[in-house]
C-alpha positions as CSV (number, residue, x, y, z in Angstrom):
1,X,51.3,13.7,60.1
2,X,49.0,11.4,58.2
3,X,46.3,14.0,58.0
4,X,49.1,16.2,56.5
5,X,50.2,13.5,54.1
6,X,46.4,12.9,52.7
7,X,46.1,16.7,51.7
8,X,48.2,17.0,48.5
9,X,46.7,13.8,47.7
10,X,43.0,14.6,48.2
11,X,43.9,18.4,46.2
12,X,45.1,16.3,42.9
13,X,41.9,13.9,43.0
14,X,39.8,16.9,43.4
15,X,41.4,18.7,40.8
16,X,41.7,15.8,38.6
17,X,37.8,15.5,38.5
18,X,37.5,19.0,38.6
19,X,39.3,18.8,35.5
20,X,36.9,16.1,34.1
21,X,34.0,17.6,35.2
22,X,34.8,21.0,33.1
23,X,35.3,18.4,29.8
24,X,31.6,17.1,30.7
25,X,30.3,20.2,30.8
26,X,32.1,21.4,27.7
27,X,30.6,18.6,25.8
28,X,27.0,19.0,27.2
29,X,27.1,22.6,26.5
30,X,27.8,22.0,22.9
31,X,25.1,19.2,22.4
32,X,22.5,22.3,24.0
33,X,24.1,24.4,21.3
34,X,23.8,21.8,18.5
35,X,20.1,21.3,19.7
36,X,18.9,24.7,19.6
37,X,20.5,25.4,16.1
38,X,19.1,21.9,14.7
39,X,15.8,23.5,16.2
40,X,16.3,27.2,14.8
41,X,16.9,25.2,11.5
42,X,14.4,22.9,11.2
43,X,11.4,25.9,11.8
44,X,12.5,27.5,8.7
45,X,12.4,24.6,6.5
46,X,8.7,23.9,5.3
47,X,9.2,20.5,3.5
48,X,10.8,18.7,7.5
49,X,8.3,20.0,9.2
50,X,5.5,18.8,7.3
51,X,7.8,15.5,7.3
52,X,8.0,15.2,11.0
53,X,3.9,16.0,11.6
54,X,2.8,13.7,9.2
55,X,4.8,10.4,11.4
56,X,8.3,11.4,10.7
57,X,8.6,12.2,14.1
58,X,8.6,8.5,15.3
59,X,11.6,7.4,12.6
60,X,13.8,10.2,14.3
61,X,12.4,9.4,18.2
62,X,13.4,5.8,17.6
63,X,17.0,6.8,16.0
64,X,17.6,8.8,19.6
65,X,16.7,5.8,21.6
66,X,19.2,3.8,19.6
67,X,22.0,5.9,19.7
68,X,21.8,6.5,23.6
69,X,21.3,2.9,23.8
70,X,24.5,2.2,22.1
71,X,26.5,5.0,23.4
72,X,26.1,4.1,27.2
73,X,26.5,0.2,26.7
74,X,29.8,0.4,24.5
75,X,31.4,2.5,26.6
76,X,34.3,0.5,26.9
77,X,34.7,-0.2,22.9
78,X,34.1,2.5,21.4
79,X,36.5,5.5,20.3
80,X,36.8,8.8,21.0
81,X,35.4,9.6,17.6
82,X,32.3,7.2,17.6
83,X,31.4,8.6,20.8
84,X,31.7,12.1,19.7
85,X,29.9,11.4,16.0
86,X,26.8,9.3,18.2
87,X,26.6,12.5,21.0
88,X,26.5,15.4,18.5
89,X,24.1,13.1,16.1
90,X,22.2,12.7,19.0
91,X,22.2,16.5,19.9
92,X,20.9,17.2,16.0
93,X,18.3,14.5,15.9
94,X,16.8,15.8,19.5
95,X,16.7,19.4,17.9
96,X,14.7,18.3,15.4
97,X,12.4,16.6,17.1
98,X,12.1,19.6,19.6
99,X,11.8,22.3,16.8
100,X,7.9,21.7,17.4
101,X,8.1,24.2,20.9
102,X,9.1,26.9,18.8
103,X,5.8,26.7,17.3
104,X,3.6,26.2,20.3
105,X,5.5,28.6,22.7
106,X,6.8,32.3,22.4
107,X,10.6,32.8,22.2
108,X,10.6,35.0,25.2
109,X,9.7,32.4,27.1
110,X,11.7,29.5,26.2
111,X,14.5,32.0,26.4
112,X,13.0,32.3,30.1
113,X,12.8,29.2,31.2
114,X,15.8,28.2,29.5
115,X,17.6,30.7,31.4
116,X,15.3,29.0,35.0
117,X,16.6,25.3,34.0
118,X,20.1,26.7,33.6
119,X,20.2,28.0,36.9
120,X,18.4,25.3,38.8
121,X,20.7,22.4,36.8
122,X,23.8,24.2,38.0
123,X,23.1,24.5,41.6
124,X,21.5,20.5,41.9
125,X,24.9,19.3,40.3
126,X,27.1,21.4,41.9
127,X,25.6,19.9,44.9
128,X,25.4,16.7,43.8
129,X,29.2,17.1,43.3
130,X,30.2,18.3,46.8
131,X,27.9,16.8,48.8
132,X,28.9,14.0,50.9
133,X,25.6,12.0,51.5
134,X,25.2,9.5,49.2
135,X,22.6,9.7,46.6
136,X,22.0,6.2,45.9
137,X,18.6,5.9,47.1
138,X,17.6,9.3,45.3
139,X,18.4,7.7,42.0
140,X,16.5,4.8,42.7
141,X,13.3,6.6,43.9
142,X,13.9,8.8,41.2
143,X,14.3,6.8,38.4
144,X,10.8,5.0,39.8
145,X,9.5,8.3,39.9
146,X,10.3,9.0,35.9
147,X,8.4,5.2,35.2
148,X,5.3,6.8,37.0
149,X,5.2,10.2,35.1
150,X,5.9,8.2,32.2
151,X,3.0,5.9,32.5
152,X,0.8,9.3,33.4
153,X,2.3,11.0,30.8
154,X,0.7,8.2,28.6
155,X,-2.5,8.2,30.3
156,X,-2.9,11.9,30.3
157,X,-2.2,11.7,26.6
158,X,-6.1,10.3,26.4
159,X,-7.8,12.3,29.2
160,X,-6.6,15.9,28.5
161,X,-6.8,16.6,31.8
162,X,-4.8,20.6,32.4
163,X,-4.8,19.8,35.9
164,X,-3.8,16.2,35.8
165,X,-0.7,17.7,33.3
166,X,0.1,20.4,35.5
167,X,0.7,17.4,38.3
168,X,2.8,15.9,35.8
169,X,4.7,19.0,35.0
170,X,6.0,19.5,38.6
171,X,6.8,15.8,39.5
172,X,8.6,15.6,36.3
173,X,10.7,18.7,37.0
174,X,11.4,17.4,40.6
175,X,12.1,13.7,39.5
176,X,15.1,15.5,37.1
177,X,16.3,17.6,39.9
178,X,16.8,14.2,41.8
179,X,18.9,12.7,38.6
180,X,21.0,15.8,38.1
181,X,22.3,15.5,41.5
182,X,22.3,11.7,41.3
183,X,23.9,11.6,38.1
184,X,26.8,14.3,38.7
185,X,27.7,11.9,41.9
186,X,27.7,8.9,40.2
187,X,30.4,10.2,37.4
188,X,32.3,11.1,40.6
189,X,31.9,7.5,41.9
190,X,33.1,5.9,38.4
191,X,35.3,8.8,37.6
192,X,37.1,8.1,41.0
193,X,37.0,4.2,40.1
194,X,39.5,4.5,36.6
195,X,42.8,4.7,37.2
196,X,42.7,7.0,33.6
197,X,39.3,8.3,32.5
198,X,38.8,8.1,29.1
199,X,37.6,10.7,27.2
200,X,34.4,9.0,26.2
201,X,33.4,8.5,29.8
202,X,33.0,12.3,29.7
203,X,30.9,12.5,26.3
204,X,28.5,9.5,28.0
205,X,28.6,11.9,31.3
206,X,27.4,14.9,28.7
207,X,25.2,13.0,27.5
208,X,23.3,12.1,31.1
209,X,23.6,15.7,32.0
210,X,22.0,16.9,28.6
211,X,19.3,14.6,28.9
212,X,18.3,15.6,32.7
213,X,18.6,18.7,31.8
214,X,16.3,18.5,28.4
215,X,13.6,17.2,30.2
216,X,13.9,19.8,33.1
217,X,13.8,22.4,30.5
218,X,10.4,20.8,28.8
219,X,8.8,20.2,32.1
220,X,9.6,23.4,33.3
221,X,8.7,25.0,30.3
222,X,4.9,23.3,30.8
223,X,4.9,25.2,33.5
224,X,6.4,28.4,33.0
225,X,6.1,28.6,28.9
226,X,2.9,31.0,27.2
227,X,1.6,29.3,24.5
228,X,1.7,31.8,20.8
């Protein structure tokens, strides 16, 4: 009987976060849209681009960090609208900045490995959904990970080493495989945690999506991308 009794139960909080899970989704999808047309947009325009080589670049990397700084420690006070206005503004900014791989690599194969990061996010957060280990530890070794390939990143950035970057390149892509699934579980745990969800707990969710999946894409693309 008890069994019996927890079923209708567990079916509405599975298909309350199913529910929530499609809004996260939603909003990533439209900050990947907003990215590529910032992206599309920015190549055609002569006078930004010669903006962002000549040190522009740092004034709009500094504006992302701010606004994901801001928009995953007010969580709780901000409104629906700020956190939509800092998420899309984010989504822009980012596609500007990026515009830069349309120069280096061809468009048949960032349309490629696009379509590879797509696939591979998908299954890692579908699993990172359903499974039932907990994934706790893989953040933490992940997000370890990430300071390491940052630091060799950084070191790298002197030694133009192909080799040493190709290293890079696949850590990176399997330190954001770790986060996807690590990230979609922990919206589960704090999803499951609110009595009422509110919708800027899914925009912040898009947003930790969007950015494991942004850096999949680029480290993937170091790998899979041919250069113009």
């Amino acid at each position: 009987m008890n069994q019996q009794d927890n079923k209708p139960f567990s079916y509405s909080q599975d298909a309350v976060f199913s529910n929530f899970m499609q809004r996260v989704y939603q909003w990533m999808a439209m900050g990947l849209a907003l990215t590529g047309l910032a992206a599309f947009i920015t190549i055609g325009n002569a006078s930004l681009l010669r903006f962002l080589l000549h040190g522009g670049m740092w004034l709009f990397f500094i504006s992302e960090f701010v606004l994901v700084i801001w928009l995953t420690r007010s969580l709780q006070k901000i409104s629906v609208q700020a956190a939509t206005l800092g998420f899309l503004t984010y989504s822009v900014l980012n596609g500007i900045t990026m515009s830069g791989i349309f120069l280096i690599y061809t468009s048949a194969s960032i349309s490629s490995t696009f379509f590879i990061t797509a696939m591979t996010f998908a299954g890692v957060s579908v699993y990172g959904w359903v499974t039932k280990q907990d994934l706790t530890s893989v953040g933490s070794f992940c997000f370890m990970a990430l300071i390491g390939v940052i630091v060799a990143s950084l070191a790298n950035w002197f030694f133009h080493s192909p080799v040493f970057s190709w290293i890079i390149s696949y850590c990176g892509v399997a330190v954001f495989i770790g986060l996807t699934a690590y990230d979609t579980q922990r919206l589960k745990a704090i999803h499951q945690n609110m009595e009422n969800a509110p919708e800027q707990l899914a925009i912040v969710g898009a947003l930790m999506l969007y950015l494991d999946f942004i850096n999949m894409f680029l480290f993937l693309l170091q790998i899979f991308g041919r250069r113009r």
